[in-house]
LOFIDREN-352684 format. One record per atom (N, C-alpha, C): residue number from 1; residue in three letters; atom name; x, y, z. Coordinates in nm, 3 decimals. Layout:
<rs>
+-----+--------+-------+---------+---------+---------+
: num : residu : atome :      px :      py :      pz :
+-----+--------+-------+---------+---------+---------+
: NUM :    ALA :    CA :       X :       Y :       Z :
...
+-----+--------+-------+---------+---------+---------+
</rs>
This chain:
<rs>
+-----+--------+-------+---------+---------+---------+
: num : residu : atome :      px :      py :      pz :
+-----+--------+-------+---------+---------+---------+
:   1 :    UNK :     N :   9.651 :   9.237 :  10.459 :
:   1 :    UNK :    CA :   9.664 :   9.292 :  10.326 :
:   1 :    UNK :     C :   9.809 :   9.327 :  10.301 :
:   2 :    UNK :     N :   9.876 :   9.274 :  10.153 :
:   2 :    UNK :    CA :   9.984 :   9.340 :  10.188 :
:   2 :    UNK :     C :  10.026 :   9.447 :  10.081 :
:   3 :    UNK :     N :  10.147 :   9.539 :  10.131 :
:   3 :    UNK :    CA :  10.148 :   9.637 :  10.084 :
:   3 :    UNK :     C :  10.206 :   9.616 :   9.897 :
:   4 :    UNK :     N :  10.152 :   9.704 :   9.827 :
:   4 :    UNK :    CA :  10.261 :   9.735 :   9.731 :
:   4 :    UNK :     C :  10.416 :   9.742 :   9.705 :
:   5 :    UNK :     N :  10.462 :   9.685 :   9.609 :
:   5 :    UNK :    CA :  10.637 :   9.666 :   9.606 :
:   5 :    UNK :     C :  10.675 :   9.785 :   9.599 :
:   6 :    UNK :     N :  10.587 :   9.887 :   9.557 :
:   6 :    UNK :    CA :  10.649 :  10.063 :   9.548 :
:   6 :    UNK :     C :  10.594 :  10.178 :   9.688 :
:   7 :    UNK :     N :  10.559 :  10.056 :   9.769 :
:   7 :    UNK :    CA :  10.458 :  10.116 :   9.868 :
:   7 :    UNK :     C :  10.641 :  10.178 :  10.001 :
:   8 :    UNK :     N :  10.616 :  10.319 :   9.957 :
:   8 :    UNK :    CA :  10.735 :  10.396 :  10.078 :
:   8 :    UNK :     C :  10.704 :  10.284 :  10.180 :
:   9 :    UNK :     N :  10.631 :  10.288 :  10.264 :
:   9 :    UNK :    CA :  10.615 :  10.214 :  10.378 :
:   9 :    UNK :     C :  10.715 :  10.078 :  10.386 :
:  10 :    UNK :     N :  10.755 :  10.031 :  10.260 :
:  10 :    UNK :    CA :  10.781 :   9.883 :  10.258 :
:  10 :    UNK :     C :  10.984 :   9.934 :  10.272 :
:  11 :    UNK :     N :  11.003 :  10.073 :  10.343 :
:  11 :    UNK :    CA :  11.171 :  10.080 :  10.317 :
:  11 :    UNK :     C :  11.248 :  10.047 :  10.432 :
:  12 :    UNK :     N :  11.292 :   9.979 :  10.454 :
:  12 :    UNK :    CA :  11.369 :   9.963 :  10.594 :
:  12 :    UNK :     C :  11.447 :  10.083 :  10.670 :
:  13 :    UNK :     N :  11.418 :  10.172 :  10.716 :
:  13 :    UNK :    CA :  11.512 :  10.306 :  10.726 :
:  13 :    UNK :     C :  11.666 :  10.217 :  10.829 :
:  14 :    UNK :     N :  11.619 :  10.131 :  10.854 :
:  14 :    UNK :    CA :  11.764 :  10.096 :  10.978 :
:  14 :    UNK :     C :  11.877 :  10.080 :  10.931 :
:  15 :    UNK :     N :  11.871 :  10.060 :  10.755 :
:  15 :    UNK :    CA :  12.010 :  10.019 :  10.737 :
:  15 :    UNK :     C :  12.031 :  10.151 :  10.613 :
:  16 :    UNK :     N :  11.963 :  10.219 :  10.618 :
:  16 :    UNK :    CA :  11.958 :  10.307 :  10.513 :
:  16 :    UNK :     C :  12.036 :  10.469 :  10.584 :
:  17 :    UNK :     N :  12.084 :  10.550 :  10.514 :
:  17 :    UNK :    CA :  12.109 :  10.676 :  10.565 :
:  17 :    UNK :     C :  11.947 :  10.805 :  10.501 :
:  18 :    UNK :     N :  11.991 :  10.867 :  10.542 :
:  18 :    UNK :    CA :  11.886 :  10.998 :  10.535 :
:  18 :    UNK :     C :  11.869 :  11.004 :  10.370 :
:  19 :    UNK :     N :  11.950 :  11.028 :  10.291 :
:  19 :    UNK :    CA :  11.952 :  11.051 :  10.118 :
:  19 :    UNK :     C :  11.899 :  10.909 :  10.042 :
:  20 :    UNK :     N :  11.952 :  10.861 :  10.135 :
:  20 :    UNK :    CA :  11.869 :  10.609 :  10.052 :
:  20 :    UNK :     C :  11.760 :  10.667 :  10.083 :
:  21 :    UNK :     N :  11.720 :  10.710 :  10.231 :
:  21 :    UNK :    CA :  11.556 :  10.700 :  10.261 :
:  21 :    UNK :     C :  11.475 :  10.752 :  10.179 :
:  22 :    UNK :     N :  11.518 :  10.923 :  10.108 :
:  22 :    UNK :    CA :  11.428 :  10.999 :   9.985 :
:  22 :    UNK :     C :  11.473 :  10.972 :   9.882 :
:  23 :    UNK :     N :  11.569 :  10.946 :   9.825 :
:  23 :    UNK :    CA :  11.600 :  10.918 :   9.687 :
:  23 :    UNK :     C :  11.496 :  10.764 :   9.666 :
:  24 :    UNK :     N :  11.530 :  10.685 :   9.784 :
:  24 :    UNK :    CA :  11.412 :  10.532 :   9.761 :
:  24 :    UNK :     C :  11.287 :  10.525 :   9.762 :
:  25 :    UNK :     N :  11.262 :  10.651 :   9.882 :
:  25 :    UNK :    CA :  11.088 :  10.658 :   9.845 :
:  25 :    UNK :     C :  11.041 :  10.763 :   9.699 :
:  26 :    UNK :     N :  11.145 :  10.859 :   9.655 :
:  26 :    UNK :    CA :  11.078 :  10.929 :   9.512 :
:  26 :    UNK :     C :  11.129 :  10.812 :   9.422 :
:  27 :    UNK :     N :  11.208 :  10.693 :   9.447 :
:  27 :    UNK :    CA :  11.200 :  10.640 :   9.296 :
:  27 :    UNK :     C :  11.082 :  10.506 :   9.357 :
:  28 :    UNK :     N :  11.060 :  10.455 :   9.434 :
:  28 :    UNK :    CA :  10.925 :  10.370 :   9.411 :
:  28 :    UNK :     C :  10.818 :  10.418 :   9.429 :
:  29 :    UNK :     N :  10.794 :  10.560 :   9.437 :
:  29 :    UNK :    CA :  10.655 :  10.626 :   9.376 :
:  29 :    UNK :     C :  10.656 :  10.611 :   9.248 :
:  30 :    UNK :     N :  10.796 :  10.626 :   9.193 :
:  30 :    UNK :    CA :  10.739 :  10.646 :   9.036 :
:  30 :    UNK :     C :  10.749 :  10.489 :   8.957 :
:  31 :    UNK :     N :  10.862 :  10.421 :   9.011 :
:  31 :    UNK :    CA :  10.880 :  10.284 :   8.919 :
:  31 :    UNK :     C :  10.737 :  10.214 :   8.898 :
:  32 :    UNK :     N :  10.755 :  10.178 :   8.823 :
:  32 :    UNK :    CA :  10.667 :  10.046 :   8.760 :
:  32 :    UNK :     C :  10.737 :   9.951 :   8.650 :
:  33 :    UNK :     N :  10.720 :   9.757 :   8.637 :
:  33 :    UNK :    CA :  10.844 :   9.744 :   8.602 :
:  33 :    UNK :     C :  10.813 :   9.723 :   8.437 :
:  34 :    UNK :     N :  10.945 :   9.714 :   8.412 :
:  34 :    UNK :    CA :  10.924 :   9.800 :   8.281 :
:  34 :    UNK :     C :  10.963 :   9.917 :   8.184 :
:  35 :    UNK :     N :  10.956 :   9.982 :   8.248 :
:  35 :    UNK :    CA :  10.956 :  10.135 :   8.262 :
:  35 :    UNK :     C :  11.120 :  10.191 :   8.286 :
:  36 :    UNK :     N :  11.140 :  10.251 :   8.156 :
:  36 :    UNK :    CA :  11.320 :  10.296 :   8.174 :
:  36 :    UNK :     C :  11.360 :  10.426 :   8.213 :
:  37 :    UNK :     N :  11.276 :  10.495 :   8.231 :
:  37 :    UNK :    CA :  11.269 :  10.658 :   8.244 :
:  37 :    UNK :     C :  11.189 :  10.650 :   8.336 :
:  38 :    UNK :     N :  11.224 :  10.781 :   8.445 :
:  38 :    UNK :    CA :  11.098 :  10.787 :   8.539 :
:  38 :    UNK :     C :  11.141 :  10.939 :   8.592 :
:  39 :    UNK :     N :  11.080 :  11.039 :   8.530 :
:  39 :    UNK :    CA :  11.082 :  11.170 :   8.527 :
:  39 :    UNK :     C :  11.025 :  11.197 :   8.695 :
:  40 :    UNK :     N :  11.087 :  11.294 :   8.799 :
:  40 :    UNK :    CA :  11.046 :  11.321 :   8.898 :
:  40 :    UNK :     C :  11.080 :  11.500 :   8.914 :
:  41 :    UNK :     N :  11.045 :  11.559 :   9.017 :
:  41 :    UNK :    CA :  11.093 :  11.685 :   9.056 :
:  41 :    UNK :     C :  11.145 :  11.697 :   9.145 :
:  42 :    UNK :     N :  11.252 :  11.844 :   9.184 :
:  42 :    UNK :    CA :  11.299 :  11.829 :   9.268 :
:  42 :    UNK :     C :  11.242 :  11.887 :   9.442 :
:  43 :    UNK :     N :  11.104 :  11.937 :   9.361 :
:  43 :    UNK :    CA :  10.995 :  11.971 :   9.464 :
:  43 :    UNK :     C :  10.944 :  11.823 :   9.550 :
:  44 :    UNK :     N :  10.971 :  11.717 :   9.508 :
:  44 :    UNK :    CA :  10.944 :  11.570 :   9.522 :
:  44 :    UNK :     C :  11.042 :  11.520 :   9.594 :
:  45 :    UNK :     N :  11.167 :  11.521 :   9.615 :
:  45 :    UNK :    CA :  11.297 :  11.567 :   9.740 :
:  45 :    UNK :     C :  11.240 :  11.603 :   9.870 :
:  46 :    UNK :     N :  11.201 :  11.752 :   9.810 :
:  46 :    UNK :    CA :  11.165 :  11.829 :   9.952 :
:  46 :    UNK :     C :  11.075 :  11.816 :  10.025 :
:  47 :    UNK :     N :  10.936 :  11.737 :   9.953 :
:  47 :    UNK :    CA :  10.836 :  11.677 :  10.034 :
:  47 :    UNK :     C :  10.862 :  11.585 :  10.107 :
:  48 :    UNK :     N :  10.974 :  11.455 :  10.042 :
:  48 :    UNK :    CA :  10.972 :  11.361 :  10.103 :
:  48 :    UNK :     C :  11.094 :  11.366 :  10.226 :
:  49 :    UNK :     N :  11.144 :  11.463 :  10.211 :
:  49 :    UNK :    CA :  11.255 :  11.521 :  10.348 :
:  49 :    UNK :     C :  11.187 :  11.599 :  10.447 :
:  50 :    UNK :     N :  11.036 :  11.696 :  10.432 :
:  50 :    UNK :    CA :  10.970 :  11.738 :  10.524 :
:  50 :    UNK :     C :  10.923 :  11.642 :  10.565 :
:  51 :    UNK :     N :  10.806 :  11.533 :  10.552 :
:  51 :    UNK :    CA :  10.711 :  11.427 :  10.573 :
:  51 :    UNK :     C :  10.822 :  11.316 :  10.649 :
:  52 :    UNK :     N :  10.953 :  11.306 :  10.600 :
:  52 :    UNK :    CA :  11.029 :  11.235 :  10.682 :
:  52 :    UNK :     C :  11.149 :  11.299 :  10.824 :
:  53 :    UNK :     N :  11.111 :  11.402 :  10.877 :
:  53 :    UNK :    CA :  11.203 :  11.517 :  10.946 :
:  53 :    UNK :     C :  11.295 :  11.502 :  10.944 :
:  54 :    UNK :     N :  11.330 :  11.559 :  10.788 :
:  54 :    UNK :    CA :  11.493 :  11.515 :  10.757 :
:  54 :    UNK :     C :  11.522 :  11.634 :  10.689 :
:  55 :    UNK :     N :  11.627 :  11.697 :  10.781 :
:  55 :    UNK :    CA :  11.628 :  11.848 :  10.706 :
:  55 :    UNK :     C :  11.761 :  11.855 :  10.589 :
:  56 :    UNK :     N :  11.757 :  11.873 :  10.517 :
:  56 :    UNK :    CA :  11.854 :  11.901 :  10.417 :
:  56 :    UNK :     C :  11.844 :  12.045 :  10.378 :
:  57 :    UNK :     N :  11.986 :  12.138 :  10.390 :
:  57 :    UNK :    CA :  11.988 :  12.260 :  10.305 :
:  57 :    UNK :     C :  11.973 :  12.288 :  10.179 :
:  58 :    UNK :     N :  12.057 :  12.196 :  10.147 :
:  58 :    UNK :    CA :  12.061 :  12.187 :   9.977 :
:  58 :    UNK :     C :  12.007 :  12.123 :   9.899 :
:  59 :    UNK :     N :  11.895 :  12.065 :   9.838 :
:  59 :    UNK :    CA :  11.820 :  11.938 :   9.797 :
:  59 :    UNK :     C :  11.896 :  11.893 :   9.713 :
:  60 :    UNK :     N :  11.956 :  11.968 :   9.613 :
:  60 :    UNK :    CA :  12.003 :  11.900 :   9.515 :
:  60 :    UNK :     C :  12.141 :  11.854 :   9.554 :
:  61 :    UNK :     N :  12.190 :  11.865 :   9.631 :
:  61 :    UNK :    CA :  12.307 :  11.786 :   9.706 :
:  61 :    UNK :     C :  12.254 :  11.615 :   9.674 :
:  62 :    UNK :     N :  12.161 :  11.614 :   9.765 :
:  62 :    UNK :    CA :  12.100 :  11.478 :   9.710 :
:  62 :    UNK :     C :  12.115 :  11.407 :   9.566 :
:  63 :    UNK :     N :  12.108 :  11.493 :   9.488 :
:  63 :    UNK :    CA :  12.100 :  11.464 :   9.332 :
:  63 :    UNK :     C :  12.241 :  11.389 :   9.327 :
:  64 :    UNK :     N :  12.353 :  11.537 :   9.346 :
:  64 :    UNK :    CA :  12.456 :  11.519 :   9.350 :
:  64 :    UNK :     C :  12.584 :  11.389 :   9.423 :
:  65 :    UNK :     N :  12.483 :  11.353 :   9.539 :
:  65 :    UNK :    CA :  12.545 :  11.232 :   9.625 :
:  65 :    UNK :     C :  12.553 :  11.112 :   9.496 :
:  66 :    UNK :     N :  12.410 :  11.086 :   9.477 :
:  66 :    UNK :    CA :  12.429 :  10.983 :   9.390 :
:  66 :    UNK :     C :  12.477 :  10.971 :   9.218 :
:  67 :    UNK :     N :  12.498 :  11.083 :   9.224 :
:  67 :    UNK :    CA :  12.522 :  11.114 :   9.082 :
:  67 :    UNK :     C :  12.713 :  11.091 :   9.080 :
:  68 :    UNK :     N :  12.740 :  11.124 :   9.165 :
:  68 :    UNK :    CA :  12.872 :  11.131 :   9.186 :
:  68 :    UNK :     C :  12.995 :  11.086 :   9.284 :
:  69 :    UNK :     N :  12.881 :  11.081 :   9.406 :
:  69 :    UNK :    CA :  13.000 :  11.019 :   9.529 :
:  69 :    UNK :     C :  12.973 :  10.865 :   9.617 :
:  70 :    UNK :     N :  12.829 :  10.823 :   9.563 :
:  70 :    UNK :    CA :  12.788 :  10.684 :   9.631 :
:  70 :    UNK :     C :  12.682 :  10.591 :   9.511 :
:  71 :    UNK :     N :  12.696 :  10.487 :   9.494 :
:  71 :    UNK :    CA :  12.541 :  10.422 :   9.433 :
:  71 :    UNK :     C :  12.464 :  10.434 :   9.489 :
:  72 :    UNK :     N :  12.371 :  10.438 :   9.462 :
:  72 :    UNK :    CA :  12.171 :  10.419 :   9.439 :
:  72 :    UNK :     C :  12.175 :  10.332 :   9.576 :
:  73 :    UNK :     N :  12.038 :  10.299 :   9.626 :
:  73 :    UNK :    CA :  12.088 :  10.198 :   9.770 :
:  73 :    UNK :     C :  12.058 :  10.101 :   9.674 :
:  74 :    UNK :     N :  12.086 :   9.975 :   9.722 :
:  74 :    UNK :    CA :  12.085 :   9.815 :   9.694 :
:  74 :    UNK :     C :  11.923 :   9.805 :   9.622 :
:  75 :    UNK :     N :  11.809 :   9.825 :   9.694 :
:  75 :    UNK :    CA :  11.659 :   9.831 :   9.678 :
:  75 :    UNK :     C :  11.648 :   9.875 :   9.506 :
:  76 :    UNK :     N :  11.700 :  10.020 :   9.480 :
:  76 :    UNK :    CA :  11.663 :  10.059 :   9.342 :
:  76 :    UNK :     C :  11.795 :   9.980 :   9.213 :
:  77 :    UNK :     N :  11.906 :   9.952 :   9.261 :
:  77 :    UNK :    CA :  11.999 :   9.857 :   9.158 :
:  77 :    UNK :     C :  11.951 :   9.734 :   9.192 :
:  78 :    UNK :     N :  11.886 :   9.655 :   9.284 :
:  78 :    UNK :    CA :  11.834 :   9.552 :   9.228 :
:  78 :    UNK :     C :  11.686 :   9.505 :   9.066 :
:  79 :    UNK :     N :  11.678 :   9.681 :   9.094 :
:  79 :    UNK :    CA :  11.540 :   9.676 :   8.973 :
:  79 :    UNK :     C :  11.608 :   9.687 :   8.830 :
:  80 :    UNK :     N :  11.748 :   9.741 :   8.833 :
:  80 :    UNK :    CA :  11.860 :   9.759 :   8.714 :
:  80 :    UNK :     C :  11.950 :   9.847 :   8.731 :
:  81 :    UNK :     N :  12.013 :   9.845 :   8.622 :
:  81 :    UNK :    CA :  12.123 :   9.923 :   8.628 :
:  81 :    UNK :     C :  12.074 :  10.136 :   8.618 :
:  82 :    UNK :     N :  12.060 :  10.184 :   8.711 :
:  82 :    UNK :    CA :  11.987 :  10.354 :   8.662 :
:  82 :    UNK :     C :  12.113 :  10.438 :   8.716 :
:  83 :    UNK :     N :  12.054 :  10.512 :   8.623 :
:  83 :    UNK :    CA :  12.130 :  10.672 :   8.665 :
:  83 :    UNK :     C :  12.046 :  10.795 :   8.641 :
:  84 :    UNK :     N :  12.085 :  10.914 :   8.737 :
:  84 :    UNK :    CA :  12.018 :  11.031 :   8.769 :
:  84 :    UNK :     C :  12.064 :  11.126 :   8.671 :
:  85 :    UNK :     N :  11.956 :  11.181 :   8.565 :
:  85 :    UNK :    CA :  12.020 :  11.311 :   8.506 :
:  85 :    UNK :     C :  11.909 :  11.388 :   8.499 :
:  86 :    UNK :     N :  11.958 :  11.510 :   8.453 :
:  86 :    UNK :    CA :  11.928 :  11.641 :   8.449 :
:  86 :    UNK :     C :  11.790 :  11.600 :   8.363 :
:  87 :    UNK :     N :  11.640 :  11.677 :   8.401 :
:  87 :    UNK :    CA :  11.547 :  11.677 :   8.286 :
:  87 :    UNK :     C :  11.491 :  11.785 :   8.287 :
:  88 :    UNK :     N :  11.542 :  11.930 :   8.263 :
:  88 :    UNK :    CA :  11.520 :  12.078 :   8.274 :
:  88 :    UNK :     C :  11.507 :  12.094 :   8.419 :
:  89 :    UNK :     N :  11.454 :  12.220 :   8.397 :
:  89 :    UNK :    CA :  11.431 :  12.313 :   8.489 :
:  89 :    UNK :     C :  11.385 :  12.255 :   8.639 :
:  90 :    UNK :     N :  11.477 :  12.172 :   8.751 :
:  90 :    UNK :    CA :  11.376 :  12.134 :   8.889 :
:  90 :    UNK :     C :  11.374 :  12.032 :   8.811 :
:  91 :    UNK :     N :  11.405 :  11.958 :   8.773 :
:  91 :    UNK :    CA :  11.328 :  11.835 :   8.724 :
:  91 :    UNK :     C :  11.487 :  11.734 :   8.676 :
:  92 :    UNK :     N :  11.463 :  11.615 :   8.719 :
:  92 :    UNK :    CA :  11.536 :  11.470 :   8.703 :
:  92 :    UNK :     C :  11.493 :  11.374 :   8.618 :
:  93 :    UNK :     N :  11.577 :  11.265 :   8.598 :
:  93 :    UNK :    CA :  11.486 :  11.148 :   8.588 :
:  93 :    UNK :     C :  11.586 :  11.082 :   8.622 :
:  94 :    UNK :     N :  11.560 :  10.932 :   8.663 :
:  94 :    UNK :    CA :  11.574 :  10.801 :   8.651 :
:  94 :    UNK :     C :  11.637 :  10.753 :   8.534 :
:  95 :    UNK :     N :  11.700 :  10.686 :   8.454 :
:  95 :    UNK :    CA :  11.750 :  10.639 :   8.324 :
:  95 :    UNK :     C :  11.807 :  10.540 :   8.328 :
:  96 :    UNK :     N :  11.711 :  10.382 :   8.358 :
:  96 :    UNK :    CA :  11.773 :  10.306 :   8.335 :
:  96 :    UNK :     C :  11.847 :  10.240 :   8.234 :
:  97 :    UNK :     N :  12.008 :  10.189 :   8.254 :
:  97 :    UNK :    CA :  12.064 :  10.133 :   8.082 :
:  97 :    UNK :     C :  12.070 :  10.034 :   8.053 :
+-----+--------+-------+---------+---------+---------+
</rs>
C-alpha cells in the first residue's frame, strides 16, 4: 500500500536538519494541491518537535528561521513559491504567491 504524498512518514530526515523535519511535517498535514493558504498553529510546532525528540526552546524561532535566515526545504518549494506569516494570536499560515 502506498503512503500518501502528505503522509509525515514519506520525509527523508537524512538530508534534512531538525526545523525541515517540523516545518515539513506541519506543512504536509495541511497541503492539499490547490490550496494557497494553509492556516496552522504554533501548538502544531510543539507537537511535532515532542513526537519527533527534538527539543527546541523557542518554537517560534522556527517560524523565524524560515521567515528570515534559510528557505523552506526543497520538498515544500517544489509545491510553489510560499511564505510564512503571522495569522493572530499562536497561529501562522502558509501563503503561497
Amino acid at each position: 500500500m502506498s503512503q500518501s504524498p502528505n503522509d509525515p512518514a514519506e520525509i527523508d530526515t537524512g538530508s534534512l536538519s531538525q526545523y525541515d523535519e517540523v516545518i515539513l511535517e506541519v506543512f504536509l498535514h495541511h497541503y492539499r494541491e490547490g490550496e494557497v493558504y494553509l492556516m496552522f498553529q504554533k501548538d502544531e510546532l510543539d507537537e511535532v518537535c515532542r513526537r519527533r525528540g527534538i527539543i527546541v526552546r523557542n518554537i517560534p524561532d522556527i517560524i523565524y528561521t524560515f521567515r528570515s535566515r534559510r528557505p523552506l526545504p526543497e520538498q515544500i518549494r517544489a509545491t510553489g513559491n510560499w511564505a510564512i506569516e503571522s495569522a493572530g494570536r499562536g497561529a501562522y499560515a502558509f501563503r503561497r504567491s
